[in-house]
N, C-alpha and C positions, 0 to 999 in steps of 0.2 A: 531255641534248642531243637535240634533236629532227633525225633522220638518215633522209631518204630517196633511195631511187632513182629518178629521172624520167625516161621513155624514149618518144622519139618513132619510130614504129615505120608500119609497112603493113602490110597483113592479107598479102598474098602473096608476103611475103621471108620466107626458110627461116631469115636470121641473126637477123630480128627473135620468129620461133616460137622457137629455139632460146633469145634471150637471154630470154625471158620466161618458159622452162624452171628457167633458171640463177636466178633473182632466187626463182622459188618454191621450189627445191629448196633453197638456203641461207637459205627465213627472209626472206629482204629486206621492208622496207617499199619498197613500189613504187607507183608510177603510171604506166600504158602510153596513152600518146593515140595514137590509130592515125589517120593523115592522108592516109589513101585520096582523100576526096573535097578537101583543103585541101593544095592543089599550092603556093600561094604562102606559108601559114602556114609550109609544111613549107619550104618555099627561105629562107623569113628566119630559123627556125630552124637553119639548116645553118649561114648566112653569122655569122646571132651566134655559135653557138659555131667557124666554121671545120671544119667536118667536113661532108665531103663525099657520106656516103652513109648510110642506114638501116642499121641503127638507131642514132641520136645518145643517149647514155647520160650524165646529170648527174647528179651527186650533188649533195644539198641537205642541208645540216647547218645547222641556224640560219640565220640569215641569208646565211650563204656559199653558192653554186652551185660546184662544179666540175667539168670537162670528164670522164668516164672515157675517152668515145671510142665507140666502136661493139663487136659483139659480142665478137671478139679480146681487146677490151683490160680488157671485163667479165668474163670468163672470168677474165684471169689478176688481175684486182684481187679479184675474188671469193675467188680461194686466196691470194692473197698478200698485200694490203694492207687485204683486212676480217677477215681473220681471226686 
């Protein structure tokens, strides 16, 4: 099963430093697009998954995408539901 984490993040949000902490200290396969300069990519991003702030966290397993949520909820999916 092909399993990563995609995270759309900003260079100067301290949740999106810390979740890009979290993803390398457990191993994760990851992707971080940081959307400093792409104000509108990053707003259609929010509105597709419904989450309304940095950093937006998607798991992608095969063909499926799913929502984790922002850094709180990588955190506890990191100890709870990947491992």
């Amino acid at each position: 099963m092909d399993r990563q984490v995609v995270m759309w993040a900003k260079s100067n949000c301290s949740f999106c430093g810390e979740a890009m902490k979290e993803l390398i200290q457990h191993g994760m396969n990851h992707t971080v697009h940081i959307m400093d300069d792409k104000v509108a990519d990053l707003a259609e991003v929010k509105e597709r998954w419904n989450h309304s702030t940095v950093p937006v966290v998607v798991l992608k397993e095969d063909d499926n995408e799913t929502l984790i949520g922002g850094f709180t909820e990588l955190k506890k999916w990191l100890v709870d539901d990947n491992k």
